[in-house]
N, C-alpha and C positions, 0 to 999 in steps of 0.2 A: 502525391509526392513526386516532386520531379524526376526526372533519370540518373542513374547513379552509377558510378564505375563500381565493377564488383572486384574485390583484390581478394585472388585465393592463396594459402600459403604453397610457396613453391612457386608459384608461377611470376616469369618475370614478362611486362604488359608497357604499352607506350609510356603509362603512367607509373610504372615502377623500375628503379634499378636496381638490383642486389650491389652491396657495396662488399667486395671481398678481397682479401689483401692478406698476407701471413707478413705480418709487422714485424722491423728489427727492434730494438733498444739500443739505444745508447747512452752511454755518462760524461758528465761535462761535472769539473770541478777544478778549484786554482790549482791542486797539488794531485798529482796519482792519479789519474783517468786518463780514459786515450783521449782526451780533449780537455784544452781549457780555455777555451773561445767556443760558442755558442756558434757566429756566424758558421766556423768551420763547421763544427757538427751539424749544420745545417746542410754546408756547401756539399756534405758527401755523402747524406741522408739520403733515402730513397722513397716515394711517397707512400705515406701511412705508415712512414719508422715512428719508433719514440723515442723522443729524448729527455731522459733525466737529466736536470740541471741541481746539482747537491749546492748547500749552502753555500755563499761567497756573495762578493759584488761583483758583475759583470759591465764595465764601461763600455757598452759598445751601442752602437745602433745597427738592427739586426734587418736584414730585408730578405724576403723570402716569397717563393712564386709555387711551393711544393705544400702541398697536404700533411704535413707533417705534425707531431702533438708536441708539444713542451710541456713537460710537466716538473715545477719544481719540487724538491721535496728539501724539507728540514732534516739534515741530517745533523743536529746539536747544535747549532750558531744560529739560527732563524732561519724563514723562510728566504732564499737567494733574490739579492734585487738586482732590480734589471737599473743601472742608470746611465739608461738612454733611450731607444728609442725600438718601437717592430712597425714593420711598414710590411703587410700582407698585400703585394702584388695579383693574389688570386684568390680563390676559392678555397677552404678547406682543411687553414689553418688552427688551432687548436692551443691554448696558452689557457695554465691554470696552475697554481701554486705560489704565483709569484710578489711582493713586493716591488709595485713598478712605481720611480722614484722623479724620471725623467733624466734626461742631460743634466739638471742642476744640481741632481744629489738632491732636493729638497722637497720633493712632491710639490709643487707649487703646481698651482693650474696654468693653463694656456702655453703647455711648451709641446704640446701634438706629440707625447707621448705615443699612442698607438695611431696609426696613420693606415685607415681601412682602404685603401684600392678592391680590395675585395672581402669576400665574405668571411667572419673568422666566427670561431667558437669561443669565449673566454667567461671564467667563473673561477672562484674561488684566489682570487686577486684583489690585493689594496691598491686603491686608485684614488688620484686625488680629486678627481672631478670630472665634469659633462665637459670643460673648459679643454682637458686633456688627448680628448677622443676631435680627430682630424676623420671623416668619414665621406666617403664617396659612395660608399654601399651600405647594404644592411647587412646586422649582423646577430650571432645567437650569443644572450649576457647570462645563461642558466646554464646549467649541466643537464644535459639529455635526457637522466633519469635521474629516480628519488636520489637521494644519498645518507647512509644512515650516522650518524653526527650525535656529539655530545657536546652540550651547550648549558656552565652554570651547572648545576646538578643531574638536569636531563636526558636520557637517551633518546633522541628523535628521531624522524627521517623524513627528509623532503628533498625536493629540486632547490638547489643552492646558486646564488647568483652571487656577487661582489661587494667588498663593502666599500662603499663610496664617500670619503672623506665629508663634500657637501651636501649629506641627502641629508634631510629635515623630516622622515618619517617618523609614527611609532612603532613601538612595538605592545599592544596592550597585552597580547596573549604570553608572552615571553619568551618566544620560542627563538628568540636568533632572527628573525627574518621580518624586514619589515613589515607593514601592513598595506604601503602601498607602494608603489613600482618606481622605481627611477627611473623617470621619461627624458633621454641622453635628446633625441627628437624623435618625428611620427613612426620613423621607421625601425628606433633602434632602444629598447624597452626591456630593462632588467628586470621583471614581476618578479623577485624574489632577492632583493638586495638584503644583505648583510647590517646589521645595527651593528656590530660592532666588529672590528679590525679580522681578519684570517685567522688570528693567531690565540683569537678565546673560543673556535672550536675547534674541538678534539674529530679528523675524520680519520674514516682505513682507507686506504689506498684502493682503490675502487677504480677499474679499468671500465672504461664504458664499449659497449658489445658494439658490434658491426650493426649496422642499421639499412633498412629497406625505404627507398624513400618516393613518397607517394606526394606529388604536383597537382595540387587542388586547385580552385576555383571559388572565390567567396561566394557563399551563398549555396553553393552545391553540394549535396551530400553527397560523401564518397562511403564505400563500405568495405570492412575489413572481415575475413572468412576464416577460419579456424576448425582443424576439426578436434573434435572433443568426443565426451561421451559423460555424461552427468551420472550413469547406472555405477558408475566407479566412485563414486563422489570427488569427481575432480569438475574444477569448472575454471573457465578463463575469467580474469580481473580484469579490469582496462585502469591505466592513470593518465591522464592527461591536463593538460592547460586547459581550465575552463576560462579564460581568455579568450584563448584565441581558437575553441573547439566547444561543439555543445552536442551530447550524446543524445542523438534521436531518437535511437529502440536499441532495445539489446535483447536477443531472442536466441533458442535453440533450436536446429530445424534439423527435423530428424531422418537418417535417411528413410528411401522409399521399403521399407521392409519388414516382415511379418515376425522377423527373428527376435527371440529375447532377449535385450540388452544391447540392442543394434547403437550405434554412433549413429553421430551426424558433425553438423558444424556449428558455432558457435557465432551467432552475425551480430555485430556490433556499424550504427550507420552513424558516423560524425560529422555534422556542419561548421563547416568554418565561418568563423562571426567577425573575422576584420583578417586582412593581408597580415602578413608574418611568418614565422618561421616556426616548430615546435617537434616534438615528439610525441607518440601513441608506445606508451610500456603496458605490455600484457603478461601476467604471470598462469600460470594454470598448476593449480595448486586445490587440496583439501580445505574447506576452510577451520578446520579444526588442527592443521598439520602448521608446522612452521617449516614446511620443505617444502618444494617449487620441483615442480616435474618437468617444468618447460618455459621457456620465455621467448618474446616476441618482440621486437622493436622499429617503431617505421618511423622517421624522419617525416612529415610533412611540411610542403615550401605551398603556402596559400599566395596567390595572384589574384589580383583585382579583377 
């Protein structure tokens, strides 16, 4: 097996940054909030605030160079639409809730809609097409982690991507999510696109956690370290993109010790199978409990 960077919890290494930030909120809505312009709350955000944007129509074209989330939410009128335009000048930005309609008011394709200069995060958005998306960079079209969803009768849970006006997948299993990926181009791939519109699934408002972010190398197995202790019956889960990750070995290695009931750690080695962008969610949990003792989550950015 080739060499492998070993990534322990706690420790921060060339290849790992803790991303840590104590987030504000904000509210943006036409009537009663300290905001009713989006750029503003933007312009006086600080990076990794949130901002709530409550129902309405926003005419603006937004541009922003800060880290910041947007997150719409339905407050009784629909999901808030955006009609105009976000132009992420950097890294880090984060859009999800929203109806984005373009400058025309009409969702028509080819009016550069979102205009990526840099890297964004965006899911759980009606968009009218690949025609829409103006890109310089790559970007993330999933939510970071599962998300648990009611879709038609079912209660589900998975990583949710966007529904896209002209995607032509199916859906044979029913779940909400297509079967194959909306390919926007090489670099920029929504694996879990929406069949149908935002607004036929029911989610909770689900805050996605701070993440640890590990810079791989296609083809190289990197490894992730945990300690645990199985004699509890707790054990770590891993979820991941088997796109763009394929789990090597998953093992428990125990520490060096005669004592009964000793810990160790918990070694999970993932290989990257193509360049992209993705997350590793780990929960540690009973498997007979529906309670979660601890969780884990590392951002990985795979390079060619």
């Amino acid at each position: 097996m080739a060499d492998y960077k070993r990534l322990f919890t706690g420790t921060v290494t060339a290849f790992m940054v803790l991303l840590m930030a104590a987030a504000g909120e904000t509210r943006v809505c036409p009537d009663g909030c300290e905001y009713a312009s989006i750029q503003a709350a933007i312009d006086s955000a600080s990076p990794d605030d949130e901002i709530m944007v409550e129902s309405g129509i926003y005419a603006e074209n937004l541009i922003t160079g800060k880290a910041v989330m947007l997150q719409g939410l339905d407050t009784g009128n629909g999901k808030p639409v955006l009609g105009g335009s976000i132009t992420a000048a950097s890294d880090g930005l984060d859009v999800h809730g929203f109806e984005l309609t373009g400058p025309n008011g009409n969702g028509t394709e080819n009016s550069c809609i979102l205009n990526m200069v840099g890297s964004i995060r965006i899911y759980l958005n009606n968009i009218p097409g690949s025609g829409s998306v103006c890109r310089e960079s790559s970007g993330f079209w999933n939510s970071s982690q599962p998300v648990s969803y009611q879709f038609e009768s079912k209660i589900l849970r998975s990583r949710m991507g966007n529904y896209w006006a002209d995607y032509a997948g199916e859906d044979k299993n029913r779940d909400g999510i297509g079967d194959e990926p909306k390919v926007i181009d090489e670099k920029n791939v929504d694996y879990y696109p929406l069949i149908q519109p935002v607004e036929s699934y029911r989610t909770s408002r689900e805050k996605e956690d701070r993440m640890e972010t590990i810079k791989a190398r296609l083809n190289e197995p990197f490894t992730i370290e945990l300690n645990s202790n199985p004699t509890t019956g707790y054990n770590w889960y891993a979820d991941y993109d088997y796109h763009l990750l394929n789990l090597e070995d998953e093992r428990f290695e125990k520490e060096p010790t005669k004592a009964l009931g000793a810990g160790g750690r918990s070694v999970f080695i993932f290989k990257p199978l193509k360049p992209g962008k993705t997350t590793v969610s780990l929960v540690y949990r009973r498997p007979w409990e529906n309670i979660v003792a601890d969780t884990r989550t590392y951002h990985v950015e795979i390079q060619s």
